[in-house]
mmJSON file of the N, C-alpha and C atoms, coordinates in Angstrom:
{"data_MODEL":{"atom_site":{
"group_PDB":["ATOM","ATOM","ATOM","ATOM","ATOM","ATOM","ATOM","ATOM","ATOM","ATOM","ATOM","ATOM","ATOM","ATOM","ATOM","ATOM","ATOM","ATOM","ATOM","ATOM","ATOM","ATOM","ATOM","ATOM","ATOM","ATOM","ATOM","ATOM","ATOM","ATOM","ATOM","ATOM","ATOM","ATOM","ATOM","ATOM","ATOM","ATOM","ATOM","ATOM","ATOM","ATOM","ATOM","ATOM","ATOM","ATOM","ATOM","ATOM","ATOM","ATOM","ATOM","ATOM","ATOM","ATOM","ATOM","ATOM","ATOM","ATOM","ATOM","ATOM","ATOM","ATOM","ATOM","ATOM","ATOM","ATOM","ATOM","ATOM","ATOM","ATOM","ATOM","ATOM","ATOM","ATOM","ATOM","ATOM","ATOM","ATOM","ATOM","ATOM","ATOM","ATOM","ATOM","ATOM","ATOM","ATOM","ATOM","ATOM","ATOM","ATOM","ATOM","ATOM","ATOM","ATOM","ATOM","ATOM","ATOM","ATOM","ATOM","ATOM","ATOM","ATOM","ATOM","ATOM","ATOM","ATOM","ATOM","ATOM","ATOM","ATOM","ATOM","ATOM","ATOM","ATOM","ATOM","ATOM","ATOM","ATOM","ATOM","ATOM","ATOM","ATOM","ATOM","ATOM","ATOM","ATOM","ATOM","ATOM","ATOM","ATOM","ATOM","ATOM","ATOM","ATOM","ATOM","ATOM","ATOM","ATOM","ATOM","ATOM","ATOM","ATOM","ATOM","ATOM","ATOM","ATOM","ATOM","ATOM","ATOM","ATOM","ATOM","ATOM","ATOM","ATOM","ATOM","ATOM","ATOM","ATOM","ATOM","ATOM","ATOM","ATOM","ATOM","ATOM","ATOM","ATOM","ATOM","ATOM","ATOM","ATOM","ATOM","ATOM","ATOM","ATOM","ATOM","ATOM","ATOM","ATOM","ATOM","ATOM","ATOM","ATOM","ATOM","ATOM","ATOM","ATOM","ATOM","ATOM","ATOM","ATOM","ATOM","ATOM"],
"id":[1,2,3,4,5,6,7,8,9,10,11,12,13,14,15,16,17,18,19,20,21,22,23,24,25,26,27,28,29,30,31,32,33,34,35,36,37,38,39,40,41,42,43,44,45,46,47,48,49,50,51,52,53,54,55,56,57,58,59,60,61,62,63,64,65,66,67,68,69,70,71,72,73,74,75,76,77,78,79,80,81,82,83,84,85,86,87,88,89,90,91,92,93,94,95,96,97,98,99,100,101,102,103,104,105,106,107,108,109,110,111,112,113,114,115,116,117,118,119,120,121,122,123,124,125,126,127,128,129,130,131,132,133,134,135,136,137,138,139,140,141,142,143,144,145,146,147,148,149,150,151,152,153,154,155,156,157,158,159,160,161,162,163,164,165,166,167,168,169,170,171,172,173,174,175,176,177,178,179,180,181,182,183,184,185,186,187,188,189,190,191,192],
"type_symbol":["N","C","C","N","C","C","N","C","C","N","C","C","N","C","C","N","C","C","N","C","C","N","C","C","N","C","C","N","C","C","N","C","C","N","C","C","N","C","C","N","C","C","N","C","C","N","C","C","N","C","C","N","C","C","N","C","C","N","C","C","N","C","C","N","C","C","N","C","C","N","C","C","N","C","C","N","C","C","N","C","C","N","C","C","N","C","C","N","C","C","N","C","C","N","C","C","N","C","C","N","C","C","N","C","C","N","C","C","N","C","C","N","C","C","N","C","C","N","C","C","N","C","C","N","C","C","N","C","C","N","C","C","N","C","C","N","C","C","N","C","C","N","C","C","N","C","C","N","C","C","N","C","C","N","C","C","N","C","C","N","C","C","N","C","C","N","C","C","N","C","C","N","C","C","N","C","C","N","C","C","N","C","C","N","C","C","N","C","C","N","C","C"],
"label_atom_id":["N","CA","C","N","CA","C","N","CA","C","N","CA","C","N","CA","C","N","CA","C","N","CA","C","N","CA","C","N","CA","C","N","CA","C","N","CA","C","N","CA","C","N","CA","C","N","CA","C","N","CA","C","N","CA","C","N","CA","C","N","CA","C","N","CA","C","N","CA","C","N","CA","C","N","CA","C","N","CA","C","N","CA","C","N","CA","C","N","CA","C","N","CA","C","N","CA","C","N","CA","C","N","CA","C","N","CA","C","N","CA","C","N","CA","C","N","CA","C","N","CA","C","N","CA","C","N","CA","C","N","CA","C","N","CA","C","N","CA","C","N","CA","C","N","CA","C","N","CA","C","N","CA","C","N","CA","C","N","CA","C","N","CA","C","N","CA","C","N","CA","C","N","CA","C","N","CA","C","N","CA","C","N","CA","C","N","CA","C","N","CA","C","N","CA","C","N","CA","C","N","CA","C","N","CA","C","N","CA","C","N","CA","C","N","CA","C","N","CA","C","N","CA","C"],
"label_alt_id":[null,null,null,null,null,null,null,null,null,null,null,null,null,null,null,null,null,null,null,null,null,null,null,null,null,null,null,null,null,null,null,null,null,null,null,null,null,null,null,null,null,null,null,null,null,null,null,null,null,null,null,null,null,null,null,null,null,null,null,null,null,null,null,null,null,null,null,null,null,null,null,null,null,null,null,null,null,null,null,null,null,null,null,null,null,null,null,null,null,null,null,null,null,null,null,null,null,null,null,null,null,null,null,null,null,null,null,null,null,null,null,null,null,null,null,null,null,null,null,null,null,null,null,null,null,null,null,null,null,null,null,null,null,null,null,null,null,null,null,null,null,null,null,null,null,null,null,null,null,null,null,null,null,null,null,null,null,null,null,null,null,null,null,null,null,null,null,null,null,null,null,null,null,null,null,null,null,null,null,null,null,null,null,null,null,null,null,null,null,null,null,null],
"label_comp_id":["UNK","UNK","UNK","UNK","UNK","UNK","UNK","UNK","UNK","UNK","UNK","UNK","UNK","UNK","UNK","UNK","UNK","UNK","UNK","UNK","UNK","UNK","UNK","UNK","UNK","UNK","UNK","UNK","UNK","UNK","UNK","UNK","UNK","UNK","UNK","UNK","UNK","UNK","UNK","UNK","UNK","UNK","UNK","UNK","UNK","UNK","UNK","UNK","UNK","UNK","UNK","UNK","UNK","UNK","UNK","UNK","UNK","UNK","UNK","UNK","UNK","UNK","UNK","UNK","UNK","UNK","UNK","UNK","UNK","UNK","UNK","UNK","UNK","UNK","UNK","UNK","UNK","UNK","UNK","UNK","UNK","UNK","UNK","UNK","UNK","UNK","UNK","UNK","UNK","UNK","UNK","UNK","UNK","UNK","UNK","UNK","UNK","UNK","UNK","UNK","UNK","UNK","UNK","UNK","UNK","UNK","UNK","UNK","UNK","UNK","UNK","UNK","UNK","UNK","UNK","UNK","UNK","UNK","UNK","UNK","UNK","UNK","UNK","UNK","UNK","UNK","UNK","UNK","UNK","UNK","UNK","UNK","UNK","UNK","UNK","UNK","UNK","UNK","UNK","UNK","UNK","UNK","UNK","UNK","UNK","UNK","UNK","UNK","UNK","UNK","UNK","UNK","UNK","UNK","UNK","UNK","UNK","UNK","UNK","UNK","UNK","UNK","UNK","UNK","UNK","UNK","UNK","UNK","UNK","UNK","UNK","UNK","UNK","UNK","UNK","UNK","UNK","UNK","UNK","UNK","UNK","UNK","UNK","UNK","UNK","UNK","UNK","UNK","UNK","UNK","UNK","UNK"],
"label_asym_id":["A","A","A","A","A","A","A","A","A","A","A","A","A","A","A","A","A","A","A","A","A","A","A","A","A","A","A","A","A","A","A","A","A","A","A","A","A","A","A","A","A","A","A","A","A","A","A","A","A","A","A","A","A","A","A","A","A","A","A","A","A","A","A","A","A","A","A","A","A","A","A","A","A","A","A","A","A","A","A","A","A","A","A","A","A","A","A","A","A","A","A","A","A","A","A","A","A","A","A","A","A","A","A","A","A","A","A","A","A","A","A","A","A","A","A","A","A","A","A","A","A","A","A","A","A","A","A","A","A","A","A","A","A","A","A","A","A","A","A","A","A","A","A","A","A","A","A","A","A","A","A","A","A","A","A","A","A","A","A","A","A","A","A","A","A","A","A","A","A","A","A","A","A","A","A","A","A","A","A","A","A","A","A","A","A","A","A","A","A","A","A","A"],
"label_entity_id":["1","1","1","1","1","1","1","1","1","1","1","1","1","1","1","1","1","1","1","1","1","1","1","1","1","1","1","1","1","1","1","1","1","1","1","1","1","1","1","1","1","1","1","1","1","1","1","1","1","1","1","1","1","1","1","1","1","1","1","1","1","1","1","1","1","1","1","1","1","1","1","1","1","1","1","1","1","1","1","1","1","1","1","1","1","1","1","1","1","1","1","1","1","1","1","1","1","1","1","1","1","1","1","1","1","1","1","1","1","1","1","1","1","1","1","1","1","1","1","1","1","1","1","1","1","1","1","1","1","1","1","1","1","1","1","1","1","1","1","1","1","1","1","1","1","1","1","1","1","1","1","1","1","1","1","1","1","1","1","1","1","1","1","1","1","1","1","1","1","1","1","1","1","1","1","1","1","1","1","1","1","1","1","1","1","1","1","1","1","1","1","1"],
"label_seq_id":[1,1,1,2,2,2,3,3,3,4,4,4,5,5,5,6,6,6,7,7,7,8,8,8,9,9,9,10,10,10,11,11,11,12,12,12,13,13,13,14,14,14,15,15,15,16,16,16,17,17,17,18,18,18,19,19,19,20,20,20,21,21,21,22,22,22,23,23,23,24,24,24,25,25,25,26,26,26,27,27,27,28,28,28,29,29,29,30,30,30,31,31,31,32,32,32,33,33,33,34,34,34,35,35,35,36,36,36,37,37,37,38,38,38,39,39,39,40,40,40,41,41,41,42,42,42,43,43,43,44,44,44,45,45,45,46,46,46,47,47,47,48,48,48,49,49,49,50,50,50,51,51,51,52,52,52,53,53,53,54,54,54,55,55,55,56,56,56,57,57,57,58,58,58,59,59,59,60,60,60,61,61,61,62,62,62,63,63,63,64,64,64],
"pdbx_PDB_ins_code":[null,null,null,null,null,null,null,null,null,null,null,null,null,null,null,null,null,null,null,null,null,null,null,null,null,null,null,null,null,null,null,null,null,null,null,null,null,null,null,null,null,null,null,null,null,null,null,null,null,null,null,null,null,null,null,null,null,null,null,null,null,null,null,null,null,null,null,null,null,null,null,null,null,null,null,null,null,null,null,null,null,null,null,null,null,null,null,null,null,null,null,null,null,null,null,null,null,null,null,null,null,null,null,null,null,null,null,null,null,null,null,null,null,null,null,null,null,null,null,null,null,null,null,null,null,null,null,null,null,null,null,null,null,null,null,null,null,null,null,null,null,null,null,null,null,null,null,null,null,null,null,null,null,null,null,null,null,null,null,null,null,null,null,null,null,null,null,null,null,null,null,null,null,null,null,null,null,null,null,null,null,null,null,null,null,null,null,null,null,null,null,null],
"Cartn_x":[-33.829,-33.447,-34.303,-35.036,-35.627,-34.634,-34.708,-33.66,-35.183,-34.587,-35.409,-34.453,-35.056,-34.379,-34.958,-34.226,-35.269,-34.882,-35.385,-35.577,-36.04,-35.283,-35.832,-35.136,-36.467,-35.736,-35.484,-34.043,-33.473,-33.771,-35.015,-35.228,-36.412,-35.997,-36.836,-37.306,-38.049,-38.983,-37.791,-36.393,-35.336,-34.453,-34.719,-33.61,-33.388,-32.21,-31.547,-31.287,-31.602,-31.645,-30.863,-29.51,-28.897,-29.178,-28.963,-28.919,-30.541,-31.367,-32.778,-33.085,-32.46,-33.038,-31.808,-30.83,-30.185,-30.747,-30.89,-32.026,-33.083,-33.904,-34.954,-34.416,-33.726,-33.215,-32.439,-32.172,-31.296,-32.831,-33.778,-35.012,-35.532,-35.757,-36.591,-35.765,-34.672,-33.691,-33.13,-33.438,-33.805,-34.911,-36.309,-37.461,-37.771,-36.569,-36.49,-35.602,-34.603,-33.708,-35.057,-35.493,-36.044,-37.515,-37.509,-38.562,-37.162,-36.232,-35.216,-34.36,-34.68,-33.812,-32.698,-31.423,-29.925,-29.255,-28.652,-28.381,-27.407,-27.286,-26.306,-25.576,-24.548,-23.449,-23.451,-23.379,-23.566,-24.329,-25.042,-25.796,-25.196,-26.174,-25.992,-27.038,-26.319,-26.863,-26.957,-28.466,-28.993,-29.807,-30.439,-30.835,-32.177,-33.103,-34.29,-33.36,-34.142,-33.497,-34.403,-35.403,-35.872,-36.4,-36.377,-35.896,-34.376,-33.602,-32.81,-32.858,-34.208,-34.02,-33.379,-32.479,-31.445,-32.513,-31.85,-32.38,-31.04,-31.568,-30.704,-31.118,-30.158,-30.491,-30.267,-30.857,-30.102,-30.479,-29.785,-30.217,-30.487,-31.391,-31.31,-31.826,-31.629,-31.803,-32.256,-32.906,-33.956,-33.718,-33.444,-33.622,-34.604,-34.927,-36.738,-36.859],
"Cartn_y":[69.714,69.081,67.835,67.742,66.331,65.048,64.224,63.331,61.643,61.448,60.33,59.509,58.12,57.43,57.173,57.497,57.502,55.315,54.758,53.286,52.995,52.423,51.671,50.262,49.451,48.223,47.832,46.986,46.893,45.488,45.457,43.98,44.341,43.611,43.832,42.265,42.603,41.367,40.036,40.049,39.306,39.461,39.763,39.699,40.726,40.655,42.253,42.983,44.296,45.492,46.799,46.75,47.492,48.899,49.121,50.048,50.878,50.283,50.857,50.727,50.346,51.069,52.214,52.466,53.467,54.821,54.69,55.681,55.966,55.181,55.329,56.244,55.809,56.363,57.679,58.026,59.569,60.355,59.757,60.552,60.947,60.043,60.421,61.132,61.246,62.103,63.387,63.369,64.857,65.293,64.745,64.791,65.575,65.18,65.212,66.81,67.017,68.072,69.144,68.697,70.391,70.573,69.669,70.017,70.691,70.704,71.207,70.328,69.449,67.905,68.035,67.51,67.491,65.992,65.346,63.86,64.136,63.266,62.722,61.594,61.822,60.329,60.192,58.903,58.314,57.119,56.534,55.603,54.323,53.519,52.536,51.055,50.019,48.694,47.941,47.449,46.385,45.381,44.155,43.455,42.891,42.374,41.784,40.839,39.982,39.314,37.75,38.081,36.831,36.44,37.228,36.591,37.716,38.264,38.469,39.772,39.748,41.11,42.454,42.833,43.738,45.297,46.236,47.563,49.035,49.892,50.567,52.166,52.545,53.601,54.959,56.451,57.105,58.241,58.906,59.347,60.725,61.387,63.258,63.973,65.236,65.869,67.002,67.706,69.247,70.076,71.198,72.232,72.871,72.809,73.54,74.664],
"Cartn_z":[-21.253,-22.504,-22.7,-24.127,-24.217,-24.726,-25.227,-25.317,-25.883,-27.495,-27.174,-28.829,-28.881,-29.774,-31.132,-32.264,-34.085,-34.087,-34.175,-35.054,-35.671,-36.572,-37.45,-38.055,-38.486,-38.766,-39.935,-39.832,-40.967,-41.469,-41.584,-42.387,-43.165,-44.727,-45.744,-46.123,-47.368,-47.688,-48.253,-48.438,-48.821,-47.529,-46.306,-45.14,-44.903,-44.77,-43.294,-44.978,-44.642,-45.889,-44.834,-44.591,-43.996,-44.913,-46.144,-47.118,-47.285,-46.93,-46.912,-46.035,-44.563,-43.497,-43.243,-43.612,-43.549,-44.009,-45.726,-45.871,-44.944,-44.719,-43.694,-42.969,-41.799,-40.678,-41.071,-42.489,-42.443,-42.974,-43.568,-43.689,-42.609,-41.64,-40.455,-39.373,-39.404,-38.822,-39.257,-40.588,-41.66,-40.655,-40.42,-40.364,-38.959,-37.926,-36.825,-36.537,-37.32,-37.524,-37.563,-38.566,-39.233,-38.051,-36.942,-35.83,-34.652,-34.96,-33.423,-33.079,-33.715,-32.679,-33.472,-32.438,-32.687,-32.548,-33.823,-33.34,-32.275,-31.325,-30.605,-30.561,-31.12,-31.186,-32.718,-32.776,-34.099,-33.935,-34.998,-35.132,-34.871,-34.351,-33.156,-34.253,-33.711,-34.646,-32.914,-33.373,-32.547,-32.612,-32.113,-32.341,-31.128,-31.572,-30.583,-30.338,-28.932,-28.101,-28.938,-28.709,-29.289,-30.896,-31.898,-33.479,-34.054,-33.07,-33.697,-34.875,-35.09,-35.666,-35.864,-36.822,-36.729,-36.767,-35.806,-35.951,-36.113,-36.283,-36.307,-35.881,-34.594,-33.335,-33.726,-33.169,-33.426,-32.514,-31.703,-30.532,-30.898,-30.465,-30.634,-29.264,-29.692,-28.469,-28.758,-27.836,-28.217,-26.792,-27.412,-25.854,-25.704,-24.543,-24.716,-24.798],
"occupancy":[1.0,1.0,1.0,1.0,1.0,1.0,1.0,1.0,1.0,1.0,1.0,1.0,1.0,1.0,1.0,1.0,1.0,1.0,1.0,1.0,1.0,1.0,1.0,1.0,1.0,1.0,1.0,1.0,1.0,1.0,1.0,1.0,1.0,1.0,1.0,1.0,1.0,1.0,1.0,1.0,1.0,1.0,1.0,1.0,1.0,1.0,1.0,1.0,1.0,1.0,1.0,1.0,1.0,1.0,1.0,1.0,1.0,1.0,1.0,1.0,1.0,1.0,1.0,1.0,1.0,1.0,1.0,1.0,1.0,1.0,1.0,1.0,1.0,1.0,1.0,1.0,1.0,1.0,1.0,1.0,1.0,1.0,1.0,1.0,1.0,1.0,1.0,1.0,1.0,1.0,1.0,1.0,1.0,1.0,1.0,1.0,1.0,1.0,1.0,1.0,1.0,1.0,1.0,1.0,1.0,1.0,1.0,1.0,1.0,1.0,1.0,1.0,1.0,1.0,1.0,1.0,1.0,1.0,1.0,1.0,1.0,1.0,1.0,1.0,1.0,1.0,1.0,1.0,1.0,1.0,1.0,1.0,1.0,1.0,1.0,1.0,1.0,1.0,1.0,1.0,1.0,1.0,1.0,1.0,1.0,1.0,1.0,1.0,1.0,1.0,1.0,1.0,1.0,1.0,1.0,1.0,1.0,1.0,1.0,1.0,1.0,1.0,1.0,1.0,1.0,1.0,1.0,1.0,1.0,1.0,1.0,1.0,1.0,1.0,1.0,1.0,1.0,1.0,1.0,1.0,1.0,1.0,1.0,1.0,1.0,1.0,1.0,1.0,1.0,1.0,1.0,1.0],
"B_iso_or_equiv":[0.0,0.0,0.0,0.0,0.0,0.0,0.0,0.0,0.0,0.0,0.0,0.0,0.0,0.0,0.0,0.0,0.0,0.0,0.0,0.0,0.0,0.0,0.0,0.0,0.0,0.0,0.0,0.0,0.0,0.0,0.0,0.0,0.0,0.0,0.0,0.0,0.0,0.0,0.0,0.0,0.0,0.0,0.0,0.0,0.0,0.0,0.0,0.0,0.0,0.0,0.0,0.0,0.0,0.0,0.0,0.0,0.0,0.0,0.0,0.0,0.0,0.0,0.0,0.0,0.0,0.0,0.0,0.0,0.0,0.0,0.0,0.0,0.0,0.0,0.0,0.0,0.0,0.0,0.0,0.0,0.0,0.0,0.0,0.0,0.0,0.0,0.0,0.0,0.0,0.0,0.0,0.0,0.0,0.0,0.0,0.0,0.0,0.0,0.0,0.0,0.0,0.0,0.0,0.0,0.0,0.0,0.0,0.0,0.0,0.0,0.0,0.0,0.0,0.0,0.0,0.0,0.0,0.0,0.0,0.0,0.0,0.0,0.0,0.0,0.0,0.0,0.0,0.0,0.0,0.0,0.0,0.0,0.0,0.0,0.0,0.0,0.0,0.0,0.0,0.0,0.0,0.0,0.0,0.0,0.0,0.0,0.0,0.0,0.0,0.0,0.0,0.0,0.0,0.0,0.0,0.0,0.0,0.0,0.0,0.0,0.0,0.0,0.0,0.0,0.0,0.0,0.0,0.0,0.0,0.0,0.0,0.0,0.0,0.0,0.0,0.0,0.0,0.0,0.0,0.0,0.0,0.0,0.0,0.0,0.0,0.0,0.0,0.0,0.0,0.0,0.0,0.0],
"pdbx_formal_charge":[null,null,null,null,null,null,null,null,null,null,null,null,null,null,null,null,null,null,null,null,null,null,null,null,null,null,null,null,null,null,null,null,null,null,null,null,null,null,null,null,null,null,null,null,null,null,null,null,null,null,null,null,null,null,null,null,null,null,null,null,null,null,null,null,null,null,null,null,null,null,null,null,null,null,null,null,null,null,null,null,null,null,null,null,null,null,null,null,null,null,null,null,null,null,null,null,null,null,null,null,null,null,null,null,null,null,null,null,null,null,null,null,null,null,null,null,null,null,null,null,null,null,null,null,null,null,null,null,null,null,null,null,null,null,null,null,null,null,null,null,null,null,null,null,null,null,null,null,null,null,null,null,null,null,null,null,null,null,null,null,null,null,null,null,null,null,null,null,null,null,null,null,null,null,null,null,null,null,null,null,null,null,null,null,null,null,null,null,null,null,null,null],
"auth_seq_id":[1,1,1,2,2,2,3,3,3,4,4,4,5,5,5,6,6,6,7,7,7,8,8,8,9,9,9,10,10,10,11,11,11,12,12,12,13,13,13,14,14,14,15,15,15,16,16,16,17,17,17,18,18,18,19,19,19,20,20,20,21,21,21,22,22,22,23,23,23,24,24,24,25,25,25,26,26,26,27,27,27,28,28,28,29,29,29,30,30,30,31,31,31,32,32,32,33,33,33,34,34,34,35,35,35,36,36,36,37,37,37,38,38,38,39,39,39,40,40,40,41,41,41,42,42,42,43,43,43,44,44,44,45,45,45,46,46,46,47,47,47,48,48,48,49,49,49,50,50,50,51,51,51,52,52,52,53,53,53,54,54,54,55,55,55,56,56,56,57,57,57,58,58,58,59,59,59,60,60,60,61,61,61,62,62,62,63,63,63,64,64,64],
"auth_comp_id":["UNK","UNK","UNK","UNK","UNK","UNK","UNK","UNK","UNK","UNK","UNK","UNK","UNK","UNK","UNK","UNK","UNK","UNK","UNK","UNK","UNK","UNK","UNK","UNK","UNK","UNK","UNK","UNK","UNK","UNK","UNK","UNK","UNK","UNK","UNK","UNK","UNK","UNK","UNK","UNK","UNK","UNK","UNK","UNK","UNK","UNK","UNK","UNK","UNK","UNK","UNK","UNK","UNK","UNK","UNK","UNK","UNK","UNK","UNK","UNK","UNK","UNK","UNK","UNK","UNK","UNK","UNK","UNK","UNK","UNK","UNK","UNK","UNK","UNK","UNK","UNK","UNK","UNK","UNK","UNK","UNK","UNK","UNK","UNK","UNK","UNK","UNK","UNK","UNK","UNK","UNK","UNK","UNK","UNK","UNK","UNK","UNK","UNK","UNK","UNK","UNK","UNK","UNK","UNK","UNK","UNK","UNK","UNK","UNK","UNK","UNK","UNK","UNK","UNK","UNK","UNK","UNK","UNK","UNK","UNK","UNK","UNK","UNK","UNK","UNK","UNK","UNK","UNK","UNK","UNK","UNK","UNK","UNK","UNK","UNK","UNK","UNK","UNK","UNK","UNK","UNK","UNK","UNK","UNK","UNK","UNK","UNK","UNK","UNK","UNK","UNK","UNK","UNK","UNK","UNK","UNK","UNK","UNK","UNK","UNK","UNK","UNK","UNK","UNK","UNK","UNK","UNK","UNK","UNK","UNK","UNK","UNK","UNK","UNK","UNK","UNK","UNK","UNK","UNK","UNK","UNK","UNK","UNK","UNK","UNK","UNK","UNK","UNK","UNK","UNK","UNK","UNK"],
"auth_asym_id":["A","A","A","A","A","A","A","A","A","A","A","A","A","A","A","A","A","A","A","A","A","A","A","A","A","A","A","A","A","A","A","A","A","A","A","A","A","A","A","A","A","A","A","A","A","A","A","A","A","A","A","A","A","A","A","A","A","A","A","A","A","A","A","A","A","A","A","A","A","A","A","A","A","A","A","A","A","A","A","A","A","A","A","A","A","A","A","A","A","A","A","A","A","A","A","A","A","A","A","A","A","A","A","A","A","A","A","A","A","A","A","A","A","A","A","A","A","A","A","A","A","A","A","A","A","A","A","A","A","A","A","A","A","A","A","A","A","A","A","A","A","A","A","A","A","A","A","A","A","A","A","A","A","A","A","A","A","A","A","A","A","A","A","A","A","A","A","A","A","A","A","A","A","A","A","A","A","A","A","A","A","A","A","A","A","A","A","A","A","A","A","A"],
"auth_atom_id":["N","CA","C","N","CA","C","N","CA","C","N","CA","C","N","CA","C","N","CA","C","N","CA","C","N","CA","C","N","CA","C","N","CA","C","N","CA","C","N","CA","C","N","CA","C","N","CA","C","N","CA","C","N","CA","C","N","CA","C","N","CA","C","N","CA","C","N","CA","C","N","CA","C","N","CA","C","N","CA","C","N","CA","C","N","CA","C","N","CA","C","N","CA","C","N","CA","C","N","CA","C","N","CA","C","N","CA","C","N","CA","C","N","CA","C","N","CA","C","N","CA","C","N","CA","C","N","CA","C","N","CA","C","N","CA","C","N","CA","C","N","CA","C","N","CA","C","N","CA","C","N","CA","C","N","CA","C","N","CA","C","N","CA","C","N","CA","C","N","CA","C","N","CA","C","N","CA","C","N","CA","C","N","CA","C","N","CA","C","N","CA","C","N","CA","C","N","CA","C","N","CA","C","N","CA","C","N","CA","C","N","CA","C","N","CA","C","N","CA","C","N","CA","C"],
"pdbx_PDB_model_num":[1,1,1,1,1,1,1,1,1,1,1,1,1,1,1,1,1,1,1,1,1,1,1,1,1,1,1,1,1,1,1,1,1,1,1,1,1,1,1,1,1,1,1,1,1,1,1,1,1,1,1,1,1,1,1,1,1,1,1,1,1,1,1,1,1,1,1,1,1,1,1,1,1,1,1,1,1,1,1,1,1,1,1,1,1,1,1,1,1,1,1,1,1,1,1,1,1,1,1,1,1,1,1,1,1,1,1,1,1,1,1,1,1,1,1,1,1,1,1,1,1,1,1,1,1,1,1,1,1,1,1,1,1,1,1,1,1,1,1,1,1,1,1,1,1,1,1,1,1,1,1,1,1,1,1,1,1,1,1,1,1,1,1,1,1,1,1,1,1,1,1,1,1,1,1,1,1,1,1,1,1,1,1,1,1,1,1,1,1,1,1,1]
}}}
């Protein structure tokens, strides 16, 4: 089984853009589906350690 993580960050040119990196992240996880990959879990909110930058996780998985 492969196993790896979709991110993306949720900061736009006016601050944290939760709503357009959401899109983002259901496009590129569309993107990821139609290659085999299966999400796992549900999407995950995180942050850099040093500016704080908000991101947002989303785990998938593929059987070989």
């Amino acid at each position: 089984m492969e196993y790896k993580i979709v991110v993306v960050k949720a900061v736009g040119l006016l601050g944290t853009n939760f709503e357009a990196a959401a899109g983002k992240l259901a496009e590129e996880v569309t993107r990821q589906i139609a290659q085999g990959w299966e999400p796992h879990g549900g999407v995950s909110l995180g942050q850099s350690m040093s500016f704080k930058t908000p991101y947002l996780f989303q785990a998938m998985t593929r059987r070989r």
